[in-house]
MARKOL-234398 format. One record per residue (C-alpha): x, y, z negated. Coordinates in Angstrom, 2 decimals, decimal comma. Layout:
<rs>
+---------+---------+---------+
:      xx :      yy :      zz :
+---------+---------+---------+
:       X :       Y :       Z :
...
+---------+---------+---------+
</rs>
This chain:
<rs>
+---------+---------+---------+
:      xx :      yy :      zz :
+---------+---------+---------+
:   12,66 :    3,74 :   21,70 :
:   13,85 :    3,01 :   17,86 :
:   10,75 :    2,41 :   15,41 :
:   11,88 :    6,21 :   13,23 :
:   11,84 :    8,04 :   16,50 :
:    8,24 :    7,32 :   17,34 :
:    7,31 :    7,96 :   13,77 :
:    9,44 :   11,23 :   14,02 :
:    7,82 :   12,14 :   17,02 :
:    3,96 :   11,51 :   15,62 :
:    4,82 :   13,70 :   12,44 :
:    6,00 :   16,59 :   14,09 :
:    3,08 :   15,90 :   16,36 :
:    0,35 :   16,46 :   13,61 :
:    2,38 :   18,95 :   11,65 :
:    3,27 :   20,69 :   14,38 :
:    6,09 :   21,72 :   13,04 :
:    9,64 :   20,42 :   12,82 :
:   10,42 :   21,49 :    9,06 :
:    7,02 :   20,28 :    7,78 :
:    7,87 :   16,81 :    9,14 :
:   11,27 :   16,70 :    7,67 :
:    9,92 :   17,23 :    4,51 :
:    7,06 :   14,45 :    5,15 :
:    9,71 :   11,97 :    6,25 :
:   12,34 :   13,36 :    3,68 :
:   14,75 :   13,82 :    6,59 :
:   16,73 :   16,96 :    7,23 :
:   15,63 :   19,17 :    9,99 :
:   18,51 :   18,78 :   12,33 :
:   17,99 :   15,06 :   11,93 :
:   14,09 :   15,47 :   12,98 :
:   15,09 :   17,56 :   15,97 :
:   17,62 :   14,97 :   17,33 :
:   14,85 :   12,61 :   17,15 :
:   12,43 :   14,74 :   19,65 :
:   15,76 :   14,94 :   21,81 :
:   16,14 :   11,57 :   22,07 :
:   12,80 :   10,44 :   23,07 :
:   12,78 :   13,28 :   25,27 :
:   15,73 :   12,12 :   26,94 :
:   14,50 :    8,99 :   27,22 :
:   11,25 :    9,83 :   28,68 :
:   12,63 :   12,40 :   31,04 :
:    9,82 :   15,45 :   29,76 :
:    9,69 :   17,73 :   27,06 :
:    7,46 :   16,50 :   24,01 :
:    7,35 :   20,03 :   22,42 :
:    7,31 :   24,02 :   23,22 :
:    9,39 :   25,65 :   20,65 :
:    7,96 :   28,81 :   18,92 :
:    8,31 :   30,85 :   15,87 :
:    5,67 :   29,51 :   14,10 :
:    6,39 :   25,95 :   14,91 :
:    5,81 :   23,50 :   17,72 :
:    3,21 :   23,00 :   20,04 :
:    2,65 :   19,37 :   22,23 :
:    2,98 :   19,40 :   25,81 :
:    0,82 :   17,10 :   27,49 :
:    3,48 :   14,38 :   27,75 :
:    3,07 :   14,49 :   23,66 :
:   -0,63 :   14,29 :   24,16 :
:   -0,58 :   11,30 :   25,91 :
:    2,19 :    9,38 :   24,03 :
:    0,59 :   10,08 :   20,87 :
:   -2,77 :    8,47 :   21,93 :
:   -0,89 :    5,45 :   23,29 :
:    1,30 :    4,95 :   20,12 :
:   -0,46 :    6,94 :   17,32 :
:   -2,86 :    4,50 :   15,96 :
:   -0,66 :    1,45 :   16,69 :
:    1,80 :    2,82 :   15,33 :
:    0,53 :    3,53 :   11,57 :
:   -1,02 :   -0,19 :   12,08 :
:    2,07 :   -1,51 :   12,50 :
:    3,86 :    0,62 :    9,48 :
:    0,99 :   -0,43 :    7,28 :
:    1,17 :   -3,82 :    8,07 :
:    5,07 :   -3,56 :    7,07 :
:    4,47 :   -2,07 :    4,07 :
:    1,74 :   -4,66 :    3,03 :
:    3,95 :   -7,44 :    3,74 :
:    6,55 :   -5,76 :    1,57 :
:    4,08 :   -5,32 :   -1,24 :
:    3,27 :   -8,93 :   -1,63 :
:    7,16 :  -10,07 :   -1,75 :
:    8,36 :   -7,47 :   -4,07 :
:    7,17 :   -5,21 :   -7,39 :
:    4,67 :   -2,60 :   -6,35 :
:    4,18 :   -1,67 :  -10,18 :
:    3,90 :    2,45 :  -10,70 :
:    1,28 :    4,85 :  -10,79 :
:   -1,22 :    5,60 :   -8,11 :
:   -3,24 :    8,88 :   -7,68 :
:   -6,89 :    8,94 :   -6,47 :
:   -9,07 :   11,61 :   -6,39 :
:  -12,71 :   11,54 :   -5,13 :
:  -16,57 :   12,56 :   -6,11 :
:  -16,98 :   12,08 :   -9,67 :
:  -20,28 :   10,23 :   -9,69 :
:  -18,93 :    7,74 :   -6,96 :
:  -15,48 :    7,56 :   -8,77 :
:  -17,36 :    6,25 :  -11,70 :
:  -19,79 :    4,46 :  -10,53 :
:  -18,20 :    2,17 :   -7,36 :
:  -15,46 :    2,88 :   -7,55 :
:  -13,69 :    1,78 :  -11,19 :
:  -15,40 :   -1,68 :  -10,72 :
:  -13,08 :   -2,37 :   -8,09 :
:   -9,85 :   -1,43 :   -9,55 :
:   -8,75 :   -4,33 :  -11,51 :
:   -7,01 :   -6,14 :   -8,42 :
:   -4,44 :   -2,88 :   -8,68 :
:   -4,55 :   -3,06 :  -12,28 :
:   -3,29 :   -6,99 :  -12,30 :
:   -0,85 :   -6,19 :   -9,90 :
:    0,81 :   -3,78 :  -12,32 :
:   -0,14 :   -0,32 :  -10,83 :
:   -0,88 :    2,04 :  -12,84 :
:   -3,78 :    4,24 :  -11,49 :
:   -4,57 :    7,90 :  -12,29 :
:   -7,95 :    8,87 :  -11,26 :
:   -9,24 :   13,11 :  -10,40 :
:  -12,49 :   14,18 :   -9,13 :
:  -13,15 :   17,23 :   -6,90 :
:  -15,48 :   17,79 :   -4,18 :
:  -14,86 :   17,55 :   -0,46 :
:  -12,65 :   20,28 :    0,54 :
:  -10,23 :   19,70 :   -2,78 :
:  -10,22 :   16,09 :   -2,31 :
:   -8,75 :   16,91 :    1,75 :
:   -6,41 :   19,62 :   -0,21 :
:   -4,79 :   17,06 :   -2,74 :
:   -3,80 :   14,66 :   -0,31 :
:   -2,77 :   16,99 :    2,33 :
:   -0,13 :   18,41 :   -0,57 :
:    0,85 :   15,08 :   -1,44 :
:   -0,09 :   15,78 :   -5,01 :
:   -2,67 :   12,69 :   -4,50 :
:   -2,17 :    9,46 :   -2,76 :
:   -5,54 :    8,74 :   -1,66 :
:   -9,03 :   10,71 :   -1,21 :
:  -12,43 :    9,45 :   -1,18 :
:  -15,01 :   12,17 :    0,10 :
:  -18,44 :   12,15 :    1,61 :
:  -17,44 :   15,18 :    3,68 :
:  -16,66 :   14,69 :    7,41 :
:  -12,42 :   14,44 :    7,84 :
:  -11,68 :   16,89 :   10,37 :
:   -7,85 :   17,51 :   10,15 :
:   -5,87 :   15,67 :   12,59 :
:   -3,01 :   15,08 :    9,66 :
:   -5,47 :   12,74 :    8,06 :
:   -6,59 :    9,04 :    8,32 :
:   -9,75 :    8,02 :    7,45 :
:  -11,94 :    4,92 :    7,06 :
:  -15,71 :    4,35 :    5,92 :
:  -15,71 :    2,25 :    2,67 :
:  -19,64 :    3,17 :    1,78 :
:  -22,79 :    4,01 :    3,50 :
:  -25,85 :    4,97 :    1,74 :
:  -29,82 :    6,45 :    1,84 :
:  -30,10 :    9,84 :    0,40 :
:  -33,02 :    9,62 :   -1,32 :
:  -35,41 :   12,34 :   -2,90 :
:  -36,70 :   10,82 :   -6,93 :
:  -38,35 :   12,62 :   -9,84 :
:  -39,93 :   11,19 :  -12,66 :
:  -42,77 :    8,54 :  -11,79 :
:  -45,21 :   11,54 :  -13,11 :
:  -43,94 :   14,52 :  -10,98 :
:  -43,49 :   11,57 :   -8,06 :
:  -46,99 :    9,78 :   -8,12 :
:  -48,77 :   14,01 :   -8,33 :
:  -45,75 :   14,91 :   -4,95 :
:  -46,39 :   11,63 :   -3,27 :
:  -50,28 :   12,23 :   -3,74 :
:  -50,58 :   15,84 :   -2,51 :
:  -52,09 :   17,09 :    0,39 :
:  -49,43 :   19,43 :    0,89 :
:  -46,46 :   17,27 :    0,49 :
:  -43,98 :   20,14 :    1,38 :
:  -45,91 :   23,35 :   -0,37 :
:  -45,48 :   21,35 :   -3,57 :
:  -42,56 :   20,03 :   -3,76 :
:  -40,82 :   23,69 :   -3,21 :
:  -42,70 :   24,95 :   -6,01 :
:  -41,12 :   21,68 :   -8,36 :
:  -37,50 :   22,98 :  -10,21 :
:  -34,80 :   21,82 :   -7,71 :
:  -31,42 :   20,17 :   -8,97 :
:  -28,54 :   20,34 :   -6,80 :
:  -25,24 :   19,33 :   -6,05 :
:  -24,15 :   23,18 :   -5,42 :
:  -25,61 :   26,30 :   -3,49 :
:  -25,33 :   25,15 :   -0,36 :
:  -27,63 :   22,30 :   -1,12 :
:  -25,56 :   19,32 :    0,00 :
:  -27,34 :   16,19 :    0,48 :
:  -30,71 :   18,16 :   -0,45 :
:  -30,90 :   20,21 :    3,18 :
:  -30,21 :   17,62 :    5,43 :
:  -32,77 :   15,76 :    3,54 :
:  -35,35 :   18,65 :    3,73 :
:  -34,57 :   19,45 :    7,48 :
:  -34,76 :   15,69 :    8,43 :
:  -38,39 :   15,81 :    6,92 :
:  -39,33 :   19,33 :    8,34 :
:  -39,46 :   21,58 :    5,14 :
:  -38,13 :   24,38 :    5,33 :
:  -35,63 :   25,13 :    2,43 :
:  -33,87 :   28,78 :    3,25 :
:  -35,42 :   30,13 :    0,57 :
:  -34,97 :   27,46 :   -2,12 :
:  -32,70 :   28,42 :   -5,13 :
:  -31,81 :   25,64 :   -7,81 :
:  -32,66 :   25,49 :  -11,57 :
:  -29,42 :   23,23 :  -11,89 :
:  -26,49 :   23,12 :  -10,22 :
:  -23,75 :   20,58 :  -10,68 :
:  -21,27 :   18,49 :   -9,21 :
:  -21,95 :   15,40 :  -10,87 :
:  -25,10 :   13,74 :  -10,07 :
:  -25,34 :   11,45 :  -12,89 :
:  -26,18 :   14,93 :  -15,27 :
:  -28,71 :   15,55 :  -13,09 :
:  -30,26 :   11,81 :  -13,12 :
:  -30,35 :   12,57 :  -17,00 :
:  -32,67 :   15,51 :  -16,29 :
:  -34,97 :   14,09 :  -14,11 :
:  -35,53 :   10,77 :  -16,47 :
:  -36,44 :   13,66 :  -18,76 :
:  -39,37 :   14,80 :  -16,79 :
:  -37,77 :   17,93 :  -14,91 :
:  -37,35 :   18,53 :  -11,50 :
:  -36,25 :   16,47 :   -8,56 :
:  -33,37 :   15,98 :   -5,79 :
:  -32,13 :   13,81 :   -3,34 :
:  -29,21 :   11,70 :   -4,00 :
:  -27,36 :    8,89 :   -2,45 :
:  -29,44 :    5,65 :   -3,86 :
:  -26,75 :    4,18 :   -5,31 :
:  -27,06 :    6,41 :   -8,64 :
:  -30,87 :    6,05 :   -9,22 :
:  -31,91 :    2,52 :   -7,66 :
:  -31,80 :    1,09 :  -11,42 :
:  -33,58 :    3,83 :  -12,83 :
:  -36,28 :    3,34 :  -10,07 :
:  -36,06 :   -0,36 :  -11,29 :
:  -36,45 :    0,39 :  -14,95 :
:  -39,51 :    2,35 :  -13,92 :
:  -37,18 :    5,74 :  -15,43 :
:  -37,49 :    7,58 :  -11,84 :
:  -39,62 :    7,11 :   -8,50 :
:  -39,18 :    7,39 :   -5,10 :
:  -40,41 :   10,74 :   -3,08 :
:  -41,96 :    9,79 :    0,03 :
:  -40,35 :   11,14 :    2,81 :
:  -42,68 :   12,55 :    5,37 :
:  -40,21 :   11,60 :    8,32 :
:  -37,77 :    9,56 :    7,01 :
:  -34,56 :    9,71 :    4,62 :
:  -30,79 :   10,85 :    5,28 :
:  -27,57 :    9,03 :    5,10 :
:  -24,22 :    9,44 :    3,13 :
:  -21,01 :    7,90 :    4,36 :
:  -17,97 :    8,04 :    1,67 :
:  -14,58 :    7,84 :    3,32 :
:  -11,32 :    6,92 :    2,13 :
:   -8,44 :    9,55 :    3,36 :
:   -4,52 :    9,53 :    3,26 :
:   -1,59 :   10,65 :    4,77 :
:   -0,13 :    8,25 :    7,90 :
:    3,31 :    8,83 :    6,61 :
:    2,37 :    7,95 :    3,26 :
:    1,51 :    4,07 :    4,41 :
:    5,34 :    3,32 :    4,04 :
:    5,12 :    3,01 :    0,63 :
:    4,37 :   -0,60 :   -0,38 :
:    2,40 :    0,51 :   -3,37 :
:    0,59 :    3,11 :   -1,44 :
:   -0,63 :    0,30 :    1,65 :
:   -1,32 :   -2,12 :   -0,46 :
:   -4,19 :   -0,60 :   -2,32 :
:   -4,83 :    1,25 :    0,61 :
:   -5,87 :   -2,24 :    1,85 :
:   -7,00 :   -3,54 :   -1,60 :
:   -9,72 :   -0,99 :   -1,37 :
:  -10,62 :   -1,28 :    1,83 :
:  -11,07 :   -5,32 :    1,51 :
:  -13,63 :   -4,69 :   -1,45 :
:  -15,33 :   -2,09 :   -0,55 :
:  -15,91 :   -2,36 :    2,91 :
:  -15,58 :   -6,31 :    3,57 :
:  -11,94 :   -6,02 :    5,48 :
:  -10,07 :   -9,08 :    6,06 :
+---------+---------+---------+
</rs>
């Protein structure tokens, strides 16, 4: 079984559909289909019920796709990395991610990319955009502390945090001093990441406080306007501790005690399998993942 054929197979596997992987693979449609016939020939079982809407996997394609799948974009990865280090991988790279995280881990570990002569073009969005971007191929890679659900995508943890719940040291030391912990701090102005109350929920439901009724004074999706606020003496939230630990430091913010204990954040970075052939495109994939997450 030829190398394009199993990669033809897995694309029409998580597109489920024929034309979607020809234009993924920039191959015609015809060509994509002979493909599936030829590893179907060889394996002696269909791979694929044809409908009008697309394809769906038989259970043949089930199990050949968790035998090859992940071996397979190791192996294309590894390719493209090797081709990366013997030839010019200069051009521009698109990222798009969280804002706050973009800024603040993020840009510190970019100059590796930058020697190497790529040019990088950085766009923030929250979780759902950030999937949407790379999906379309209008981004090459995706950072996002959301949970990476569609089967199209790869992911990887690069960053695990606390969530932690801060206010100024004044509105802190009266919270952490109450003896009604929860009845006060609902009462305190609430800043948060947006409506739902990301981050903030999970927080308030890991400590038992109820929070269906809470509405925020502040609302925005980048945390670092809302660290201004607090050092200003209003409010509180919870945020990952990587955007208030020096404030805490610098004696700017305190910690909230949580009555339980406090929540995690995991940031993961996304992309496309099919994209890895790209030298540019694998090689920061793995630049990024050395740095941030210790890879070898």
């Amino acid at each position: 079984m030829s190398l394009i054929r199993l990669r033809t197979f897995m694309e029409v596997y998580r597109q489920h559909s024929i034309s979607a992987a020809a234009r993924a693979l920039n191959l015609t449609q015809p060509a994509v289909s002979q493909h599936i016939s030829g590893l179907e020939v060889a394996i002696g079982r269909p791979l694929f019920e044809r409908q009008s809407q697309g394809v769906v996997p038989t259970a043949t394609a089930d199990d050949l796709a968790a035998d090859i799948g992940d071996k397979l974009d190791a192996a294309e990865s590894a390719l493209a990395s090797a081709r990366a280090r013997s030839m010019d991988v200069s051009g521009t790279l698109q990222i798009i991610g969280h804002s706050d995280f973009m800024a603040e881990k993020l840009a510190d570990v970019l100059l590796p990319l930058l020697q190497s002569g790529i040019r990088i073009h950085l766009h923030t969005g929250d979780g759902p955009e950030v999937t949407q971007m790379v999906l379309e191929g209008h981004c090459d890679l995706g950072i996002t502390a959301h949970p990476v659900t569609d089967t199209r995508l790869k992911s990887e943890v690069i960053f695990t945090d606390n969530i932690i719940a801060v206010a100024s040291p004044e509105i802190a030391a009266r919270l952490n001093q109450s003896n009604n912990f929860a009845h006060d701090l609902l009462k305190e102005p609430l800043l948060a990441y947006n409506l739902e109350l990301s981050l903030i929920k999970e927080w308030l439901d890991k400590n038992k406080i109820p929070s269906s009724a809470l509405l925020p004074a502040v609302v925005g999706k980048d945390l670092r306007g809302q660290r201004s606020l607090l050092c200003k003496g209003f409010g509180w939230t919870a945020m990952p501790g990587f955007l208030c630990r020096t404030e805490i430091t610098q004696g700017k913010l305190s910690q909230l005690l949580a009555p339980v204990s406090n929540t995690e954040i995991r940031y993961s970075l996304i992309w496309l399998p099919s994209a890895l052939r790209k030298p540019r495109l694998a090689h920061a994939r793995q630049t990024l993942l050395q740095i941030l997450n210790g890879h070898e």
